[in-house]
Kinemage of the C-alpha trace (Angstrom):
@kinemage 1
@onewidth
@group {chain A} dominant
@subgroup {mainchain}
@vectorlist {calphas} color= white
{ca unk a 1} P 103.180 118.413 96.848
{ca unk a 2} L 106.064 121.032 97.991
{ca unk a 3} L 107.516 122.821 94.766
{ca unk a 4} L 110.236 120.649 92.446
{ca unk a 5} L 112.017 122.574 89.367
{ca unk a 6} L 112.256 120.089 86.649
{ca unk a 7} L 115.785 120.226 87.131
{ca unk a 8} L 115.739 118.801 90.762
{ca unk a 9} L 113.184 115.996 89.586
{ca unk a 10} L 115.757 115.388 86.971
{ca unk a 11} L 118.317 115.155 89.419
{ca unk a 12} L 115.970 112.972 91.420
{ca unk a 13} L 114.872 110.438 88.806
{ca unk a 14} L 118.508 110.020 87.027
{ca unk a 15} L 116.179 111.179 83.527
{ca unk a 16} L 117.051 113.121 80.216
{ca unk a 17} L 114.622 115.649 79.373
{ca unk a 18} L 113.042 116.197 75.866
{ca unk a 19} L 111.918 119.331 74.766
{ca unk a 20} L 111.851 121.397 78.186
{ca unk a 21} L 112.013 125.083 77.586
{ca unk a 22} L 112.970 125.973 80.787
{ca unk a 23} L 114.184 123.055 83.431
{ca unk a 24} L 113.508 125.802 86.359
{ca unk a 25} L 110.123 125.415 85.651
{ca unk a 26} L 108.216 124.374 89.228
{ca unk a 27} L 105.739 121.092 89.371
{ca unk a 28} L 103.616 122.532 91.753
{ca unk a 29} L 100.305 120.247 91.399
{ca unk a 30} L 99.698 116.678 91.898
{ca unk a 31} L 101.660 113.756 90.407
{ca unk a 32} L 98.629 111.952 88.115
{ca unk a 33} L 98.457 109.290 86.261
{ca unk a 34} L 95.171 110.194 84.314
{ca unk a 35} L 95.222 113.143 81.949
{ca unk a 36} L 91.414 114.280 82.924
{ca unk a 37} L 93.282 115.019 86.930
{ca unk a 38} L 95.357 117.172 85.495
{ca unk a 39} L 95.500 120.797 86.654
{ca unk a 40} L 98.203 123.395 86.562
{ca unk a 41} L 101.615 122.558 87.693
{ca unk a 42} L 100.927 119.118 87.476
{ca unk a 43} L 103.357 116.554 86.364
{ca unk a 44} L 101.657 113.244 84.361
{ca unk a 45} L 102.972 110.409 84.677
{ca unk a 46} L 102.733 108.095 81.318
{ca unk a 47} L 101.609 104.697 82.280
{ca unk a 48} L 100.620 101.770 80.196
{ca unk a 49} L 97.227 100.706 81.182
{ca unk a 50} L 95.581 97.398 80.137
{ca unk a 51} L 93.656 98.923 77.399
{ca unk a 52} L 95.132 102.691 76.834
{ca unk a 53} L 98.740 104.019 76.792
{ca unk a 54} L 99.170 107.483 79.186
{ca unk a 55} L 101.525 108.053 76.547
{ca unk a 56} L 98.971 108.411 74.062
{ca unk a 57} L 97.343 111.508 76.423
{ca unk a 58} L 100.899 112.944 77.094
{ca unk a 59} L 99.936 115.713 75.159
{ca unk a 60} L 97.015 116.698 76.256
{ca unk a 61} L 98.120 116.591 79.424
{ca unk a 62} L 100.485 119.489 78.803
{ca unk a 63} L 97.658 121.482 76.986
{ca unk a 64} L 95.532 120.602 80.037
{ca unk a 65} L 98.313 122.487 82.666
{ca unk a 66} L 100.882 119.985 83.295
{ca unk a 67} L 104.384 121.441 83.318
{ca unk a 68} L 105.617 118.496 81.858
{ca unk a 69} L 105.264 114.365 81.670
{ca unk a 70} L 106.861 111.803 83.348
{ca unk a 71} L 107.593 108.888 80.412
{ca unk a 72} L 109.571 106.007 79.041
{ca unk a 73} L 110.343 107.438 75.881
{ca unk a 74} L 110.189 111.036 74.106
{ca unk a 75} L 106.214 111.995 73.587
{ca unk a 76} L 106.661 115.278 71.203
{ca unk a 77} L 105.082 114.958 67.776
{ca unk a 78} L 106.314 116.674 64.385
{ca unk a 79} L 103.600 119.562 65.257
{ca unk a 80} L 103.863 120.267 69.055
{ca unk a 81} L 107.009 119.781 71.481
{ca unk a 82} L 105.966 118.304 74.610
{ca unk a 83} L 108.429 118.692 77.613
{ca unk a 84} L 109.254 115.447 79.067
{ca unk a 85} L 111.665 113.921 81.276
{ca unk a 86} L 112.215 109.934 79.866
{ca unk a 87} L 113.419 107.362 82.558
{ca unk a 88} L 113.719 104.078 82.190
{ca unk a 89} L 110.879 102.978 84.730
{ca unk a 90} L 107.946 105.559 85.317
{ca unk a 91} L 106.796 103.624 88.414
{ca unk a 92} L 110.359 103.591 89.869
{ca unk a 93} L 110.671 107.301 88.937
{ca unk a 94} L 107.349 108.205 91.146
{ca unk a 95} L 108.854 106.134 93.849
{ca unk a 96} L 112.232 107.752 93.843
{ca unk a 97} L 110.515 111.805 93.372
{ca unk a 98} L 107.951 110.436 96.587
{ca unk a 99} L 111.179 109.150 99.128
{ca unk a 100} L 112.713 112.575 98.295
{ca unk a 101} L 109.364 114.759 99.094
{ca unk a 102} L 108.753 112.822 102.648
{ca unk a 103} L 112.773 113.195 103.382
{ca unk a 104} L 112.308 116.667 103.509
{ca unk a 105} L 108.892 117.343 105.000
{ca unk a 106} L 109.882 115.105 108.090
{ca unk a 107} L 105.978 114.662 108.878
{ca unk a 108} L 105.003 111.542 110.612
{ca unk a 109} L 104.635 108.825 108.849
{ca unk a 110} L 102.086 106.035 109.676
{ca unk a 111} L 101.900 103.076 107.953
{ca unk a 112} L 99.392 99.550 108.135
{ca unk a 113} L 98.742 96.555 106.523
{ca unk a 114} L 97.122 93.225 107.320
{ca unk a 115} L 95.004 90.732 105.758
{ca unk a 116} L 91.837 92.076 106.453
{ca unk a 117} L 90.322 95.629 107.441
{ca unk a 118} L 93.180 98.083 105.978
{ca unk a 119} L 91.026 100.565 104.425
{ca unk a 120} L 88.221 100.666 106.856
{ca unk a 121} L 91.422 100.904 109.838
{ca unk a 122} L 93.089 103.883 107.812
{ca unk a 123} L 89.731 105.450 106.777
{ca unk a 124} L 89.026 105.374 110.951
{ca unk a 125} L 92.594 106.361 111.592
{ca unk a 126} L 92.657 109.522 109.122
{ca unk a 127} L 89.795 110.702 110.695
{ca unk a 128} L 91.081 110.450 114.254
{ca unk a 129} L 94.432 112.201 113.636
{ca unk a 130} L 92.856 115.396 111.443
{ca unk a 131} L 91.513 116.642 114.103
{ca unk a 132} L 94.581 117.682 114.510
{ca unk a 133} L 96.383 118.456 112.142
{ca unk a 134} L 96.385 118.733 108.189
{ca unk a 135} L 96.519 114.722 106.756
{ca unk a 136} L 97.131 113.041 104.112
{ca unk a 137} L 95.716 109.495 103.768
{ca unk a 138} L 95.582 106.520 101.296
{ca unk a 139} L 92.326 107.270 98.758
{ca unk a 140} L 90.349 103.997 98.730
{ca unk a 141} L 92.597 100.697 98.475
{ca unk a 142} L 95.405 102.670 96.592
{ca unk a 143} L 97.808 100.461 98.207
{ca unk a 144} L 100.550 99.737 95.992
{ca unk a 145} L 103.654 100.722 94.181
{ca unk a 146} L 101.889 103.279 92.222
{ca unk a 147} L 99.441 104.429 94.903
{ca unk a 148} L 101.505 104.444 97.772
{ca unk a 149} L 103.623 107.684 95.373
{ca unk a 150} L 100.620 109.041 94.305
{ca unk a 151} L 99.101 109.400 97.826
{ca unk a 152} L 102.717 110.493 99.327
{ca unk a 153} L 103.154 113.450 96.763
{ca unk a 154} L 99.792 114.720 97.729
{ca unk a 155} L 101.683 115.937 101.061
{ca unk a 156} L 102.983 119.493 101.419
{ca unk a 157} L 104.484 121.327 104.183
{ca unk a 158} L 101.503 121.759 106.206
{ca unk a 159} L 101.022 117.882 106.605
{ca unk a 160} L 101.694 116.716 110.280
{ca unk a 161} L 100.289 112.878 109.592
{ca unk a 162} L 100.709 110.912 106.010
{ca unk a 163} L 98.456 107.555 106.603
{ca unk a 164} L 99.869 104.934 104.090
{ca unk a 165} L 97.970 101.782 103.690
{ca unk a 166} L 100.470 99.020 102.189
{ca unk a 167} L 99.469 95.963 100.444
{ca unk a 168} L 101.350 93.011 99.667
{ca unk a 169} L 101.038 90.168 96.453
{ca unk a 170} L 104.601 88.624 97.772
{ca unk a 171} L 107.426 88.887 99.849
{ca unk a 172} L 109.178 92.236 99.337
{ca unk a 173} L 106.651 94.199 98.314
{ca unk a 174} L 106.326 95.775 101.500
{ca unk a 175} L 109.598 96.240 102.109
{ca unk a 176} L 109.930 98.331 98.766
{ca unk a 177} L 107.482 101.065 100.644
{ca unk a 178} L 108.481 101.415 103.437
{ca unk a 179} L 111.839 101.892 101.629
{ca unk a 180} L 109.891 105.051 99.551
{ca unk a 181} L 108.359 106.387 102.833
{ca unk a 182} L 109.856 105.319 105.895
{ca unk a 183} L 107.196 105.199 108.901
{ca unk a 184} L 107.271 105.776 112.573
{ca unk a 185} L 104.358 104.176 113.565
{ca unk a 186} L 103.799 100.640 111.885
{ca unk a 187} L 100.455 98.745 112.018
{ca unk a 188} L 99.469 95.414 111.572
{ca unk a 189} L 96.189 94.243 111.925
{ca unk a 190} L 96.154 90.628 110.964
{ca unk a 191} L 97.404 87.496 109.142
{ca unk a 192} L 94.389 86.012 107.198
{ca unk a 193} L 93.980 83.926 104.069
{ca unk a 194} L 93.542 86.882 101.583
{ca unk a 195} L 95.650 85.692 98.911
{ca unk a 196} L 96.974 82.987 100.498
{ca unk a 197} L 96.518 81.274 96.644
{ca unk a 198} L 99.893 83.395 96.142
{ca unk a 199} L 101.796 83.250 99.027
{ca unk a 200} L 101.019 79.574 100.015
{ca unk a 201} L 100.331 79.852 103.508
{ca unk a 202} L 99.815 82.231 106.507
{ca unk a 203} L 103.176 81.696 108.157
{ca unk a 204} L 104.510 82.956 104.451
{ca unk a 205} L 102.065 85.875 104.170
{ca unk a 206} L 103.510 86.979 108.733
{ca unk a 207} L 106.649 87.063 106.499
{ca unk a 208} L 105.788 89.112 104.293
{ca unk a 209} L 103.561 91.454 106.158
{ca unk a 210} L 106.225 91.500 109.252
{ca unk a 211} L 108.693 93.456 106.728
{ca unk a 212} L 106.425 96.509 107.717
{ca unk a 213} L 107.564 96.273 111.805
{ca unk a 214} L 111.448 95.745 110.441
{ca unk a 215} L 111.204 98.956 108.781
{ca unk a 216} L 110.831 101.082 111.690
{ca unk a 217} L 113.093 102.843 113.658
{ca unk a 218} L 114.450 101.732 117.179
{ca unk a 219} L 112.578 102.337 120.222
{ca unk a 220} L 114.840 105.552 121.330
{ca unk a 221} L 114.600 106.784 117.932
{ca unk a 222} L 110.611 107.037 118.441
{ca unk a 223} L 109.724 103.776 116.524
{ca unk a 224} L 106.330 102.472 117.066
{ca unk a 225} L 104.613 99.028 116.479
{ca unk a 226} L 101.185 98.599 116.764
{ca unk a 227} L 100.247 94.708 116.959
{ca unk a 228} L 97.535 92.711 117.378
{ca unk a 229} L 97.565 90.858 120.754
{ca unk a 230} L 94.824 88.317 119.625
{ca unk a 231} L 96.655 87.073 116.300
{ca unk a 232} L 99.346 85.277 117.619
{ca unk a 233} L 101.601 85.394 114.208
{ca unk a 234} L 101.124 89.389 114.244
{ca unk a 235} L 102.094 89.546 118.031
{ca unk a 236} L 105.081 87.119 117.232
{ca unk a 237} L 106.447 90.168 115.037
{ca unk a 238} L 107.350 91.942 117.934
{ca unk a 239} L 110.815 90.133 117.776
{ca unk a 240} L 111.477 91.368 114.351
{ca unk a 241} L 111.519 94.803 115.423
{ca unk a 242} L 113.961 97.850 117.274
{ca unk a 243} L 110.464 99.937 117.703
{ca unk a 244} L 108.965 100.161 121.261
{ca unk a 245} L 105.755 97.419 120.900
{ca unk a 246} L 102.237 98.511 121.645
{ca unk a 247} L 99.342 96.143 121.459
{ca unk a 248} L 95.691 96.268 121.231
{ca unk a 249} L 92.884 93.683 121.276
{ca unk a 250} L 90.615 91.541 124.018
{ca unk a 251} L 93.883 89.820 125.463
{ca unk a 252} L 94.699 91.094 129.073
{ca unk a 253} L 98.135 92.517 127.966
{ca unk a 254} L 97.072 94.478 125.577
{ca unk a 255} L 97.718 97.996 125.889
{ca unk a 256} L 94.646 99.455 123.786
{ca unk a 257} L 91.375 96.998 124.729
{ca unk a 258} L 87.469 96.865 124.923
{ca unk a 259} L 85.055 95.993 127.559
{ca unk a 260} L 81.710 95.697 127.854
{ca unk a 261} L 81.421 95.139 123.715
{ca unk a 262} L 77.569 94.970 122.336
{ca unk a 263} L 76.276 95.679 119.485
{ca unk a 264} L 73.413 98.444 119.522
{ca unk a 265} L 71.072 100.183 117.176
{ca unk a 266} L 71.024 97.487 114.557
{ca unk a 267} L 73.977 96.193 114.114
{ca unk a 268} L 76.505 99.104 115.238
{ca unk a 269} L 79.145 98.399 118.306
{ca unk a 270} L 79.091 100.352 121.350
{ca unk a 271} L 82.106 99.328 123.792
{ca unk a 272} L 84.046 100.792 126.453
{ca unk a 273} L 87.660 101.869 125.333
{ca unk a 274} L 90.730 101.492 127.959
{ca unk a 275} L 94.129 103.300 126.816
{ca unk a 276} L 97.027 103.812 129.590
{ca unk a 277} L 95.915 106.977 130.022
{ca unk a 278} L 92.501 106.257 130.598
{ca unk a 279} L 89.064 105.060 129.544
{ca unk a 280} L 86.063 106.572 127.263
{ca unk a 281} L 82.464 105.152 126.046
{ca unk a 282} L 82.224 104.671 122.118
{ca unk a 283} L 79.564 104.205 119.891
{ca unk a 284} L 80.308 103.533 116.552
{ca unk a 285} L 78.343 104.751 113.251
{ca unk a 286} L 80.144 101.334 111.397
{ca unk a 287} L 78.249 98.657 111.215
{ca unk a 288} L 79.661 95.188 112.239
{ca unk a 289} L 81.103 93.707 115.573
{ca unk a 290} L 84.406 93.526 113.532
{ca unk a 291} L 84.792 97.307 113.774
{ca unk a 292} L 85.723 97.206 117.379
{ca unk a 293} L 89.353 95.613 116.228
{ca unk a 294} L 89.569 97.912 113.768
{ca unk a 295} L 88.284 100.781 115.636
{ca unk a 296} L 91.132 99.245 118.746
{ca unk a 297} L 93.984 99.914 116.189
{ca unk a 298} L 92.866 102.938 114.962
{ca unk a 299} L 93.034 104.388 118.909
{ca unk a 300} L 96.275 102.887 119.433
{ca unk a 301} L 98.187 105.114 116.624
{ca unk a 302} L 95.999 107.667 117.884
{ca unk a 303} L 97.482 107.710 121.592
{ca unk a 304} L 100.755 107.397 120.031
{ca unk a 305} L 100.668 110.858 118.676
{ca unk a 306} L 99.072 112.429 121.882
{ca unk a 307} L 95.452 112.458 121.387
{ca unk a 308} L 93.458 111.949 124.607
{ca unk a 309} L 91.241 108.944 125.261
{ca unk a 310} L 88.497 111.606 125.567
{ca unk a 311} L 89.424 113.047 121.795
{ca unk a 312} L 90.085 109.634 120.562
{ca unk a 313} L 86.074 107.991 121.965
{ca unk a 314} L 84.217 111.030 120.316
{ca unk a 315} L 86.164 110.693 116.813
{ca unk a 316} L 85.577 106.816 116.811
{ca unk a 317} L 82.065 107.826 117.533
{ca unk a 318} L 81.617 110.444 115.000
{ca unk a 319} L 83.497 108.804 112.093
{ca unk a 320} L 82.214 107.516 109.469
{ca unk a 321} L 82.954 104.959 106.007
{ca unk a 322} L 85.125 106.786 103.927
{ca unk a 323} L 86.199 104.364 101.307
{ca unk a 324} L 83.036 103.366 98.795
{ca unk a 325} L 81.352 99.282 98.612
{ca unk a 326} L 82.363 99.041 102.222
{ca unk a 327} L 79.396 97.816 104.208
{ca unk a 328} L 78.036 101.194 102.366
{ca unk a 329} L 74.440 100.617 104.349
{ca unk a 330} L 71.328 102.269 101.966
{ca unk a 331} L 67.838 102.640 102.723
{ca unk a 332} L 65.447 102.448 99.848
{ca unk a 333} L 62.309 104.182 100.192
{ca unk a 334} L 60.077 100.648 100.523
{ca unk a 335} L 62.123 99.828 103.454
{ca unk a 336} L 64.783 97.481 102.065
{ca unk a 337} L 68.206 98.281 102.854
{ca unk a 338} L 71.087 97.621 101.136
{ca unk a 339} L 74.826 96.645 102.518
{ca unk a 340} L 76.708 97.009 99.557
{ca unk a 341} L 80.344 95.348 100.853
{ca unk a 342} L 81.493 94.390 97.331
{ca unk a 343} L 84.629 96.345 97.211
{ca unk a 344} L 86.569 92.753 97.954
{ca unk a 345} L 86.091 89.325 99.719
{ca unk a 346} L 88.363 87.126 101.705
{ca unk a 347} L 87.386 84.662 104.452
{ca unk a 348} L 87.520 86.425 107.093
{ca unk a 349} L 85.679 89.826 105.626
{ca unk a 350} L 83.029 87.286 104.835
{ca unk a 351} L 82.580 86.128 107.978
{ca unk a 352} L 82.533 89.393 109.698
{ca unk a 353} L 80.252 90.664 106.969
{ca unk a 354} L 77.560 87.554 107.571
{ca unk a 355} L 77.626 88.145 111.396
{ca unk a 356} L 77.199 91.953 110.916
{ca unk a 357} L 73.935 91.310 108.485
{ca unk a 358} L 72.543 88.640 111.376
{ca unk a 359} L 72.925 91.531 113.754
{ca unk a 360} L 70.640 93.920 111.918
{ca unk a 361} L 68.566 91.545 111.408
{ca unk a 362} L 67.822 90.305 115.095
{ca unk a 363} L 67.611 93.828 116.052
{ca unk a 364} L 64.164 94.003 114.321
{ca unk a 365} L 62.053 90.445 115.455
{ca unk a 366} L 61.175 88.715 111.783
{ca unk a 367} L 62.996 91.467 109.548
{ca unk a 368} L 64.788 88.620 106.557
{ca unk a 369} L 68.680 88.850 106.145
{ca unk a 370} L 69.596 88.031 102.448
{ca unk a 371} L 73.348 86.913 101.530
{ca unk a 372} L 74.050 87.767 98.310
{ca unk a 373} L 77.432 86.549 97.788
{ca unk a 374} L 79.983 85.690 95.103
{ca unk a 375} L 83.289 83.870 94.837
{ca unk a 376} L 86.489 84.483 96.620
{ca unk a 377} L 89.736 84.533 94.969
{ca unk a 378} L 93.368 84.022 95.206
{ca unk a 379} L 92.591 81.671 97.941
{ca unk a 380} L 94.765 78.466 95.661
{ca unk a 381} L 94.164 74.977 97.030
{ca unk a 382} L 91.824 76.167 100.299
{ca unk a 383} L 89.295 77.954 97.488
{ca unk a 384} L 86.659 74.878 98.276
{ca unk a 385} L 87.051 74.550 101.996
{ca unk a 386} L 86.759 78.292 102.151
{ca unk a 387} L 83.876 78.410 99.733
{ca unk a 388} L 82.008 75.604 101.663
{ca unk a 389} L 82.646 77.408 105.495
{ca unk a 390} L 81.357 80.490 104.621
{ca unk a 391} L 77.893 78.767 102.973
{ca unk a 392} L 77.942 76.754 106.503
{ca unk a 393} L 78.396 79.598 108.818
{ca unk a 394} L 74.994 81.935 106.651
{ca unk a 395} L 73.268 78.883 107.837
{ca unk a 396} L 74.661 78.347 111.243
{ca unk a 397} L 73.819 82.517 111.532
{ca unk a 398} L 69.923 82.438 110.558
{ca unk a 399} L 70.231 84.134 107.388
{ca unk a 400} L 67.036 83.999 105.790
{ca unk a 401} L 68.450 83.121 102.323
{ca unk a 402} L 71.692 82.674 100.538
{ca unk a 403} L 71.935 83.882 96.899
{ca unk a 404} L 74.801 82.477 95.548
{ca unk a 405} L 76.203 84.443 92.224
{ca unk a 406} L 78.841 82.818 89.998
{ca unk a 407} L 80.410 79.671 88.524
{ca unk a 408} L 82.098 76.914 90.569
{ca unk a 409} L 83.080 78.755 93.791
{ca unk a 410} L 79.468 80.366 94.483
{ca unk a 411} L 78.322 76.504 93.550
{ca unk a 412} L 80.663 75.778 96.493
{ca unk a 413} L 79.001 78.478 98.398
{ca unk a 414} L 75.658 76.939 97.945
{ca unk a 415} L 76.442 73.682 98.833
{ca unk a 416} L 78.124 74.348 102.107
{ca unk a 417} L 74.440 76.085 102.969
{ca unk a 418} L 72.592 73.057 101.604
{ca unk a 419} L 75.010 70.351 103.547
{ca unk a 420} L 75.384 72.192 106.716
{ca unk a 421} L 71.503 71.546 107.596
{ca unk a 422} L 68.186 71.340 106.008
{ca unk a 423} L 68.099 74.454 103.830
{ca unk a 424} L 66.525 73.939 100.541
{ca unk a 425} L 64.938 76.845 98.839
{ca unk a 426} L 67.036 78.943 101.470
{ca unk a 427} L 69.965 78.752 99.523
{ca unk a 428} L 69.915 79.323 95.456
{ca unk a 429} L 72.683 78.782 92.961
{ca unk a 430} L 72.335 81.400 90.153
{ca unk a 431} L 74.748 82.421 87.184
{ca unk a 432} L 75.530 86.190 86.986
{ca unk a 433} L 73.857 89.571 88.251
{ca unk a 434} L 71.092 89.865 85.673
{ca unk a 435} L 69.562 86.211 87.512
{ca unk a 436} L 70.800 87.651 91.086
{ca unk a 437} L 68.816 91.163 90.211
{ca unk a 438} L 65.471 89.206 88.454
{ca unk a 439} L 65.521 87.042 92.083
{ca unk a 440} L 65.425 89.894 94.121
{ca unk a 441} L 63.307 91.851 92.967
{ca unk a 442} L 60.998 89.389 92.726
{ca unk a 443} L 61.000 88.504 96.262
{ca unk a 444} L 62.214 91.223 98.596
{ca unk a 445} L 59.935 92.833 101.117
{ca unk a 446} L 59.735 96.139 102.859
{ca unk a 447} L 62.255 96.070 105.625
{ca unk a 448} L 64.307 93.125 104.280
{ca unk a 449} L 68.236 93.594 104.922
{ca unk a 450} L 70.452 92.379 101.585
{ca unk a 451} L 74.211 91.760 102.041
{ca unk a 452} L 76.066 91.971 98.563
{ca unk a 453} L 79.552 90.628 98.809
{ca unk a 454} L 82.460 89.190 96.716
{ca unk a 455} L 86.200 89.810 95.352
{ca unk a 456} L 86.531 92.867 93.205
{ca unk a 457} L 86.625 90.794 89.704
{ca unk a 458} L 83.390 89.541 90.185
{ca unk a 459} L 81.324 92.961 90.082
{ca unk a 460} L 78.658 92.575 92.118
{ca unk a 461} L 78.711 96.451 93.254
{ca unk a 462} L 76.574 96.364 90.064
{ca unk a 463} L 73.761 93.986 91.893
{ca unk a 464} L 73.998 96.420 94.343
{ca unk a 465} L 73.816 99.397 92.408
{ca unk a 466} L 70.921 98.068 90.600
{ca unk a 467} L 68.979 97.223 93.617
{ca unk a 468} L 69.457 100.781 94.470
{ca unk a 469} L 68.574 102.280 91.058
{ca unk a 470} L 66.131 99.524 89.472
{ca unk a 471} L 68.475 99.293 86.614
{ca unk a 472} L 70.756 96.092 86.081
{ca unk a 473} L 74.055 96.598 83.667
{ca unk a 474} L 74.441 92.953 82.603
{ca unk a 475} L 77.394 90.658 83.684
């Protein structure tokens, strides 16, 4: 973060300060939201949490380095002043301190969203553009109105490239942050069903994620859109937007595209890459036939800031998962291995996921693929269909055997398996992790391949963790 006096934040926040000793005090550390990331020159901002108050830590926060805190009220206690500056919104305060940082460090800003494949996109497109130049990217799925500050005030004035991953639970959200930190280069990588439980549909959730394309500048002002050619509501935004329209995909317009696409080494995909400038061979370290899309969009922001097909093939070949519980691909020493992908689930990470774990399995003739999967949510009144498809399409695959982990919607898993054809004891209905763990362990084999997938409420990186470990927490 480049230096603020406590004054200027003031200024910048429209707060009173309590008990500052000197308001020319500098923050010059990170903007945190938990007291143990403290170090000197930080300033902590007091949120409430579902179980703790950052109010409650406020002071040992100061004691830990911070030059002051960031709260909704005075924090000082009858024994120790603590310098604070109160606002009436803490959250709206980091936004308004993160739009002022960005205004005046003019680096380029690039921002993405989509339904699907956002943090392994920005995880591939961080690693592209620092090679070079100092960037600052989106830690994890930070994607909100409390990461998206927290990941902007990490920049300084040695950042060239800020890579902002933006999520979306309605219409407007995204428009809030892009209003925080403008970008030059918007992304969008697709209009699934993630959430669609909220939104109601996908022509509501194009709406919402299009606000992201009408943020950015006109074309002579250097706006850029990146849009998928092969999702036809994402390549409809390109009327909603003044920026100059690049897309990438399999479609014969697209400017950014893959030939020759095959999947090699188990499971990772090797393609051909064609830019305007040119073409290069990649080979990817991902696993998963999905990661050529991803991999596509990643290259196309990449050419935008002037990296050479040349430089842009050897970083999609060298890069690697960033982000944890993202097909995160183990090896245990009896020859099992492991896919933990239970960061999150929609319908269309499931299905990528499921034809990513038949891949490395056909690359070794009668190595088992296991599906350990769990239920999907926020998908409303399509939850069932959804459930059942996925269940169909581990059978239609050749998975060896479906473990399905969960109440109602892993029932629904189960019996899309057991109705799609004549699996029996392929497919099994069991209630939580511990009966998930006891299975497995019970019946895997050296050189067995185990998918573990589901939304992030249901847990399963434990199953995973356990299989990995030989320990099982309890669910």
């Amino acid at each position: 973060m480049i230096p603020l006096s406590l004054t200027e934040i003031t200024g910048l926040v429209g707060g009173q300060p309590h008990d500052i000793p000197d308001p020319d005090l500098k923050v010059t550390g990170p903007v945190v939201i938990d007291s143990r990331e403290v170090r000197p020159g930080s300033l902590f901002a007091a949120l409430p949490g579902e179980h703790v108050d950052g109010h409650d830590y406020a002071r040992g926060a100061v004691e830990a380095g911070a030059v002051a805190v960031l709260a909704t009220r005075p924090v000082s206690t009858p024994d120790a002043p603590v310098p604070a500056l109160v606002v009436p919104d803490v959250v709206a305060a980091m936004g308004a301190i993160a739009r002022a940082v960005v205004e005046r460090l003019g680096t380029t800003v690039v921002a993405l969203t989509g339904s699907a494949g956002k943090t392994s996109t920005k995880d591939l497109i961080a690693q592209l553009l620092q090679r070079h130049g100092p960037t600052v990217w989106t830690h994890g799925s930070f994607n909100n109105e409390i990461g998206l500050p927290l990941t902007a005030l990490r920049a300084d004035t040695t950042t060239q490239h800020l890579v902002l991953e933006m999520g979306a639970r309605g219409k407007g959200h995204i428009r809030y942050l892009t209003d925080l930190t403008p970008p030059r280069i918007g992304l969008v990588l697709n209009v699934g069903t993630a959430h669609i439980g909220e939104f109601g549909g996908r022509e509501q959730i194009a709406e919402a994620k299009g606000e992201l394309v009408e943020a950015l500048p006109s074309a002579e002002d250097g706006g850029v859109a990146v849009l998928n050619a092969d999702d036809p509501l994402v390549r409809a935004m390109a009327s909603r937007t003044k920026a100059r329209t690049v897309l990438f995909g399999e479609a014969g317009d697209a400017h950014v595209r893959a030939s020759n696409v095959r999947l090699a080494d188990g499971g990772r995909p090797a393609f051909t890459l064609h830019t305007p400038t040119g073409c290069g061979d990649v080979t990817m370290r991902l696993y998963g036939e999905h990661h050529v899309s991803n991999a596509l969009a990643a290259a196309a922001v990449a050419h935008e800031t002037g990296m050479s097909v040349d430089e842009i093939a050897v970083a999609l070949s060298e890069a690697g998962q960033l982000s944890r519980w993202r097909m995160e691909v183990t090896e245990r020493s009896d020859g099992v291995t492991v896919v933990n992908d239970a960061y999150n689930a929609n319908p269309e990470s499931m299905r990528a996921a499921l034809r990513a774990l038949a891949a490395m399995g056909a690359a070794t003739p009668g190595r088992r693929t296991w599906a350990v999967l769990g239920p999907m949510a926020e998908l409303g009144d399509e939850s069932l269909a959804e459930h059942d498809a996925v269940g169909r399409l581990a059978v239609r695959l050749n998975v060896s055997k479906l473990v399905a982990v969960g109440g109602r919607e892993a029932a629904w898993l189960d019996m899309g398996a057991k109705n799609e054809g004549s699996w029996g004891e392929e497919s099994v209905h069991v209630s939580d992790v511990r009966a998930a763990v006891d299975l497995l362990r019970s019946e895997l084999r050296p050189g067995d391949v185990v998918l573990v997938k589901a939304s992030r409420s249901v847990g399963l990186e434990q199953l995973a963790q356990a299989l990995l470990e030989g320990e099982v927490a309890g669910r």
